[in-house]
C-alpha positions in Angstrom: 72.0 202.8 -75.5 70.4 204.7 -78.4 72.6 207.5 -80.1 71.4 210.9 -79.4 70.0 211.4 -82.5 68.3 208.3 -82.8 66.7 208.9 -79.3 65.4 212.4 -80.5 64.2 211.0 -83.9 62.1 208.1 -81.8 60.8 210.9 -79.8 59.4 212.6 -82.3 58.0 209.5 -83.6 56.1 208.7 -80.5 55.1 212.3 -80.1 53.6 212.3 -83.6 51.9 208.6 -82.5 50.4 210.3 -79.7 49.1 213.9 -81.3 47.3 211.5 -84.0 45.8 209.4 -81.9 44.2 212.5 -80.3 43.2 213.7 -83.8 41.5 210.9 -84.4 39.5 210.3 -81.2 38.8 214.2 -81.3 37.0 213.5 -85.1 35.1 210.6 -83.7 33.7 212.7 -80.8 32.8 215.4 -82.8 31.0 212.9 -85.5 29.7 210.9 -83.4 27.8 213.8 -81.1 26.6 215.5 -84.4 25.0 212.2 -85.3 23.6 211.6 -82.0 22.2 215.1 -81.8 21.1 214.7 -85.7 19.2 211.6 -85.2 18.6 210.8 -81.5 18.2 214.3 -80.1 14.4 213.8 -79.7 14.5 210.3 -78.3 16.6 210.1 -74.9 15.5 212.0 -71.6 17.4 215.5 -71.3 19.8 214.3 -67.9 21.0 211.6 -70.6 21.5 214.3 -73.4 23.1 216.5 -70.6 25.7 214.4 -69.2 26.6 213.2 -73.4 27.0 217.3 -73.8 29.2 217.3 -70.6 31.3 214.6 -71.3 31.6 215.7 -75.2 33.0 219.2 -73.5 35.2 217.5 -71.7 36.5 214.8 -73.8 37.2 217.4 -76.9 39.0 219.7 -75.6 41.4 217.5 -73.7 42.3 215.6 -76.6 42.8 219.2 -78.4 45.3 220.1 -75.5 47.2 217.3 -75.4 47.0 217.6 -79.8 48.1 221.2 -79.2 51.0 220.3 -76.5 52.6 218.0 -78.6 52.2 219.9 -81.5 54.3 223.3 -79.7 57.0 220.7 -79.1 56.0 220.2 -75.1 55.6 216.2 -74.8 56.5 213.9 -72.2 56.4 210.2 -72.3 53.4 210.4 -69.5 51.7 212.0 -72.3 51.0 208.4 -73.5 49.2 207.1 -70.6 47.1 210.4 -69.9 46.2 210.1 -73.6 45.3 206.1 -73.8 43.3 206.7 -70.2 41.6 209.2 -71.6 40.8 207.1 -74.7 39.3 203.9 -72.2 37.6 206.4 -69.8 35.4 207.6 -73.0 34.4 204.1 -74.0 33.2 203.8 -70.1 31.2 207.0 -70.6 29.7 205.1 -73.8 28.7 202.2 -71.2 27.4 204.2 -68.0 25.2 206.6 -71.0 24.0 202.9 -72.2 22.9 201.9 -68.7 21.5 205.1 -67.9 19.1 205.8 -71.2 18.5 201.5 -72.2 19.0 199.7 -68.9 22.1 197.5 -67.5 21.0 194.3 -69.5 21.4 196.7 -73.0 24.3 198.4 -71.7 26.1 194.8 -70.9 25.6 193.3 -74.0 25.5 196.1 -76.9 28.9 197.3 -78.6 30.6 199.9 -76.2 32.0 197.0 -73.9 33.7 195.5 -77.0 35.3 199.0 -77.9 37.4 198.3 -74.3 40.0 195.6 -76.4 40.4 198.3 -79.4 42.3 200.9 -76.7 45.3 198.0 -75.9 45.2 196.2 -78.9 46.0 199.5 -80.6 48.6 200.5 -78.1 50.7 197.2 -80.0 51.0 199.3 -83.2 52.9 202.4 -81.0 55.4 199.6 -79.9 54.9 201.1 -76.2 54.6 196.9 -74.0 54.0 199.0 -70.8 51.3 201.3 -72.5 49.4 198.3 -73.1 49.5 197.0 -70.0 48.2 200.0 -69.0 45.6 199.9 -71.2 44.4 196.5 -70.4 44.6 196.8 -66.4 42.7 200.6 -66.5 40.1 199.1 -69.1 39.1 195.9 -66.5 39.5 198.1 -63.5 36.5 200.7 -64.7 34.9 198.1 -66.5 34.3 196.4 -63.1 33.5 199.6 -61.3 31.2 200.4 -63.8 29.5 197.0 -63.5 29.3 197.7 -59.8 28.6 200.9 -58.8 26.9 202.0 -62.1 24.8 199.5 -63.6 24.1 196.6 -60.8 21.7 194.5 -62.5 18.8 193.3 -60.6 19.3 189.7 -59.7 16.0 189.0 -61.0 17.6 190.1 -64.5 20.9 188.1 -63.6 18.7 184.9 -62.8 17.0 185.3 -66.5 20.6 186.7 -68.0 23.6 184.8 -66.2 25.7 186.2 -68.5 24.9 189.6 -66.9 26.2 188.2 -63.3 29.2 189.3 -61.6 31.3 186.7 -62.0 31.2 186.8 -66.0 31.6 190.5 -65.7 35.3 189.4 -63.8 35.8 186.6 -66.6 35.6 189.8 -69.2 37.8 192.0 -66.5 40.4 189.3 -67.1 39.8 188.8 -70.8 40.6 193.0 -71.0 43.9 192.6 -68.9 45.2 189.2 -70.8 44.3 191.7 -74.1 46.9 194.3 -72.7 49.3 191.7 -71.6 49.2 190.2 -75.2 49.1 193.5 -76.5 52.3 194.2 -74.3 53.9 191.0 -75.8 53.7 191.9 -79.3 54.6 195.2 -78.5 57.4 193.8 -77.4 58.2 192.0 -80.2 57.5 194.1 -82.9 59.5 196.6 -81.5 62.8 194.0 -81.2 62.0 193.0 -85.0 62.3 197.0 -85.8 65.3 197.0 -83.6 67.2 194.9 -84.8 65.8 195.3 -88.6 67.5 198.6 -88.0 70.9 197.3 -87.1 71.2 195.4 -89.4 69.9 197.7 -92.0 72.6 200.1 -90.3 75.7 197.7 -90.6 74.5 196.9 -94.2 74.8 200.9 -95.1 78.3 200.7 -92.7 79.4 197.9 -94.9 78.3 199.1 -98.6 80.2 202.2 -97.6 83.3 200.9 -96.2 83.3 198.5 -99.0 82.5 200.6 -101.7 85.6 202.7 -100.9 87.6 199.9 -102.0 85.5 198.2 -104.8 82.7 199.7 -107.1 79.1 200.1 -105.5 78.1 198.1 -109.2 80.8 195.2 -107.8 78.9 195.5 -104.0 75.7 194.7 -105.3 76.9 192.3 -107.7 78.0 190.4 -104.2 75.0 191.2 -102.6 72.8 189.5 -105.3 75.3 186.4 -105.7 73.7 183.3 -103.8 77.2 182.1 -103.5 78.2 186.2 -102.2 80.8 186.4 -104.7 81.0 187.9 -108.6 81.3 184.6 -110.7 83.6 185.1 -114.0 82.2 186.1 -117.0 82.8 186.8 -120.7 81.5 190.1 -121.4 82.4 193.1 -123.8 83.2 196.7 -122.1 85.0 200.5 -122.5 88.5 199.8 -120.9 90.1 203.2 -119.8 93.4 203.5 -118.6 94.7 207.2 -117.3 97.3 208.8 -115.3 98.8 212.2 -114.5 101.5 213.1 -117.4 104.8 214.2 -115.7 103.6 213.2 -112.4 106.6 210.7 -111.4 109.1 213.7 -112.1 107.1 216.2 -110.3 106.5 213.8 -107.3 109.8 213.6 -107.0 110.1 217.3 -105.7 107.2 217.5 -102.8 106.8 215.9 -100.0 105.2 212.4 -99.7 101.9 214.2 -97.9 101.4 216.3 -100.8 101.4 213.6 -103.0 99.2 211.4 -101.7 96.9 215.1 -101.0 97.3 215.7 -105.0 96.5 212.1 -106.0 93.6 212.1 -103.5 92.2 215.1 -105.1 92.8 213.6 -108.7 91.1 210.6 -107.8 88.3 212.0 -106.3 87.4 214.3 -109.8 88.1 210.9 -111.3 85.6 208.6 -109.8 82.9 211.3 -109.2 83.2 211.4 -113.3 83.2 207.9 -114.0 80.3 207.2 -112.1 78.8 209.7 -113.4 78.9 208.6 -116.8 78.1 205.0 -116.0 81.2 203.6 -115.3 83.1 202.0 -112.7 87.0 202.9 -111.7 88.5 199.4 -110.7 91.6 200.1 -109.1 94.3 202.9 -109.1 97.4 201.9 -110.4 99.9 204.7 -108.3 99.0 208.0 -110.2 97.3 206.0 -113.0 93.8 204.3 -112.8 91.7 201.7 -114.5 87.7 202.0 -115.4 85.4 199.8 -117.2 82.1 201.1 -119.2 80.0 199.2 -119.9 80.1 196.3 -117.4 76.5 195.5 -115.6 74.6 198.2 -117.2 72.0 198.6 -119.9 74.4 201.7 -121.5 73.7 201.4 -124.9 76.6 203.5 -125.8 79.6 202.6 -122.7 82.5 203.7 -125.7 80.6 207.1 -125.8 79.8 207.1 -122.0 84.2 206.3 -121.5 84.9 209.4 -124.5 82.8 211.8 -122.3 84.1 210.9 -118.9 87.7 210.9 -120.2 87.4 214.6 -121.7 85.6 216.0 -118.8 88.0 214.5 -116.2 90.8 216.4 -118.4 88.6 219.9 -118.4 88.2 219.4 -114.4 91.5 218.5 -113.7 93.6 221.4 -115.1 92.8 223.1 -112.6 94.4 221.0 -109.8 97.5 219.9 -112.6 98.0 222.3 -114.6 99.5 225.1 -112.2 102.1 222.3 -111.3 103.0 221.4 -115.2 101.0 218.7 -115.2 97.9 217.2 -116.7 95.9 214.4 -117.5 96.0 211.7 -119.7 94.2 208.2 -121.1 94.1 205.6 -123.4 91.2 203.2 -124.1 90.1 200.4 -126.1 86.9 198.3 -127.1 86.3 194.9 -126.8 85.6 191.7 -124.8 87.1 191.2 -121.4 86.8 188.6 -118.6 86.0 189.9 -115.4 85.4 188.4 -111.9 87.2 187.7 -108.5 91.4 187.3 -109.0 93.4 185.8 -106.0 93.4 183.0 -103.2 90.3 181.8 -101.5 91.2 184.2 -98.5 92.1 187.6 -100.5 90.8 188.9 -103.9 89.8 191.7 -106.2 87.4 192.0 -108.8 89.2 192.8 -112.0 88.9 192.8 -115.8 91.8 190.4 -117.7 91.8 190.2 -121.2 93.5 190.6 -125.2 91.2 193.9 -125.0 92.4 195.1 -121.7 96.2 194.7 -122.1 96.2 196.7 -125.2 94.2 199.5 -123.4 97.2 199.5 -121.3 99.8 199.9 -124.1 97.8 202.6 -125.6 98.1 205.0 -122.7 101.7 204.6 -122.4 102.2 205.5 -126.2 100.4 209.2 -125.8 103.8 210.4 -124.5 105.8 209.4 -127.6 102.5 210.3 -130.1 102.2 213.8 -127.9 98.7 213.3 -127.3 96.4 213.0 -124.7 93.7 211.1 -125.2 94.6 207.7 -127.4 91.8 205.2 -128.5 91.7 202.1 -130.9 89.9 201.4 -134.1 87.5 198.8 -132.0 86.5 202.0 -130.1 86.5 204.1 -132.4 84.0 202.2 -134.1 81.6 202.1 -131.2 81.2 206.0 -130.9 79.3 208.6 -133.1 81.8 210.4 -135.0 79.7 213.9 -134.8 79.6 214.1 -131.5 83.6 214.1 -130.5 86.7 215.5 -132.5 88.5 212.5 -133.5 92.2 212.8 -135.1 93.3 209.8 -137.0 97.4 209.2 -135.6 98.4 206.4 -138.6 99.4 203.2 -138.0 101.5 202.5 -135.1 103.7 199.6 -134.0 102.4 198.5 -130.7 104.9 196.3 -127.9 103.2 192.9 -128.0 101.9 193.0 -131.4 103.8 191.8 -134.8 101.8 194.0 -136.9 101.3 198.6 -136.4 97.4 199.0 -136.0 95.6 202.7 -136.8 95.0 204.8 -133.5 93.2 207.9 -132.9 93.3 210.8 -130.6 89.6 212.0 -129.4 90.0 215.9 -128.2 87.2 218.6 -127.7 
């Protein structure tokens, strides 16, 4: 069974289906009788252009009232069926006004019978199988009453025409009702292709945002593009940012475990809003710390730039959450090129970045407590960034764990 919601938003479909149909037979009347009564006023006998009037006076303004029910928000499924009667009951008028004015031969044999398979075949489009039916069975129904009670050619006439007999007439009564059961059939199945198009358009989304609370949305449709649904390894250079809360471990230690996961839940969230914001991705949170990439699967031109900005305005929008508990934020980061792809066993893996580039990143951010700063970058990244555009401090050389020689860092501030 449909949702609620769905159901209404179907409904309003249909409805909308229905009040345009009766738009656009409304414009054809009207046209129509303004060309007849343009150009053929003169020529047909007055009953003929009598009973056209009538039958323009009555046509029009039911398809307005249905238009204008539908429009004020009163429909009803039989709406449908009044509307697509309606619609086969003009193209009868069309035939009976044929016979009357050029005779049944002319009447049998000119265009309006033909109009009789648009009315179910366009039924198919609304995706309504039992609208067509109905369609198909009400057009051979009047078709035959017409043929019999209206026009009965002479049989002189049928004798000259066979084609006008009454057993051709049922062979086109049939024709009309097989239209609306094919019509009904691909109904049918046009509506189970939206149907299920749908669903699985819906579990998609379901997926992509489940999944993309645990991985990247960039990483998602990396594995949605991948033949083999996987993100193959690859050598590629990128902004590596590692950050955390300073004092956090000391200050966690004092509140309850439900306030800090509600504190690190509200970190995170100003941090990954940021981050994607600038064009970056966080890859995994590291207990009050976190790791982001810039740079990896984009055309940023400038990802070290992209990383400064995030990292400054993550600090400016977290004070407010840290600083009232003595804390605040902090990150290191580094330039240069990383391998990234799928870690782990064939039944359980992360994406991740390894690398020279991104172990240094990580030794960085755990020097700003001894250096007293708060945002600690490399020479490689310092390199890659427009030195008008940020405050940049130059911290000397330093001896790094890991590394037999000190390198030059520098601390980016506003």
């Amino acid at each position: 069974m449909l949702p609620q919601f769905e159901l209404e938003s179907f409904q309003h479909r249909e409805a909308n289906a229905e009040k345009v149909t009766c738009l656009v037979w409304l414009a054809v009347i009207a046209l129509t009788y303004v060309w007849f009564f343009v150009g053929f006023r003169h020529d047909v006998a007055e009953n003929l252009f009598a009973n056209i009037t009538i039958l323009v006076l009555v046509m029009g303004p039911a398809f307005s009232f249905i238009a204008w029910l539908i429009h004020s928000g009163y429909y009803s499924p039989s709406i449908k069926y009044v509307n697509t009667f309606l619609q086969v009951t003009l193209v009868s008028a069309a035939v009976s006004f044929d016979g009357m004015s050029q005779g049944a031969a002319y009447a049998l044999s000119s265009m309006p019978p033909m109009a009789y398979a648009l009315v179910p075949m366009i039924t198919a489009f609304r995706l309504q199988p039992g609208l067509g039916l109905f369609a198909g069975a009400v057009a051979a129904i009047e078709f035959v009453l017409i043929y019999l009670f209206l026009l009965q050619p002479d049989p002189e006439l049928v004798a000259a025409i066979p084609s006008l007999g009454f057993e051709v007439t049922m062979m086109k009564a049939v024709v009309l009702l097989a239209l609306g059961v094919a019509s009904a059939l691909a109904a049918r199945s046009l509506r189970n292709y939206f149907e299920n198009f749908t669903k699985s358009q819906k579990t998609r989304m379901r997926l992509e945002q489940n999944f993309g609370r645990f991985v990247s949305n960039t990483i998602v449709d990396q594995i949605e593009n991948s033949a083999e649904g996987r993100v193959a390894a690859r050598q590629q250079n990128a902004a590596i940012v590692f950050g955390d809360i300073r004092g956090f471990t000391t200050y966690s230690a004092k509140i309850s475990s439900i306030e800090v996961t509600e504190l690190l839940n509200a970190y995170f969230t100003i941090v990954c809003r940021v981050v994607e914001e600038e064009g970056g991705m966080v890859n995994k949170f590291l207990g009050d710390g976190y790791l982001a990439f810039f740079g990896l699967y984009s055309n940023d031109p400038k990802p070290c730039e992209s990383a400064a900005r995030a990292v400054l305005r993550i600090k400016r929008e977290t004070d407010v959450l840290l600083k009232p508990r003595g804390l605040r934020s902090g990150a290191a980061a580094n330039w240069g090129e990383i391998v990234t792809g799928e870690v782990g066993s064939e039944g359980r893996c992360e994406f991740t970045g390894i690398g020279a580039a991104v172990n240094l990143a990580s030794r960085l951010e755990g020097l700003n407590e001894r250096l007293d700063t708060s945002f600690l970058v490399s020479q490689d990244f310092v390199g890659q960034i427009n030195s008008d555009n940020f405050k940049i401090n130059f911290c000397g050389e330093q001896a790094v764990r890991g590394l037999d020689t000190n390198i030059p860092l520098f601390e980016i501030s506003e």
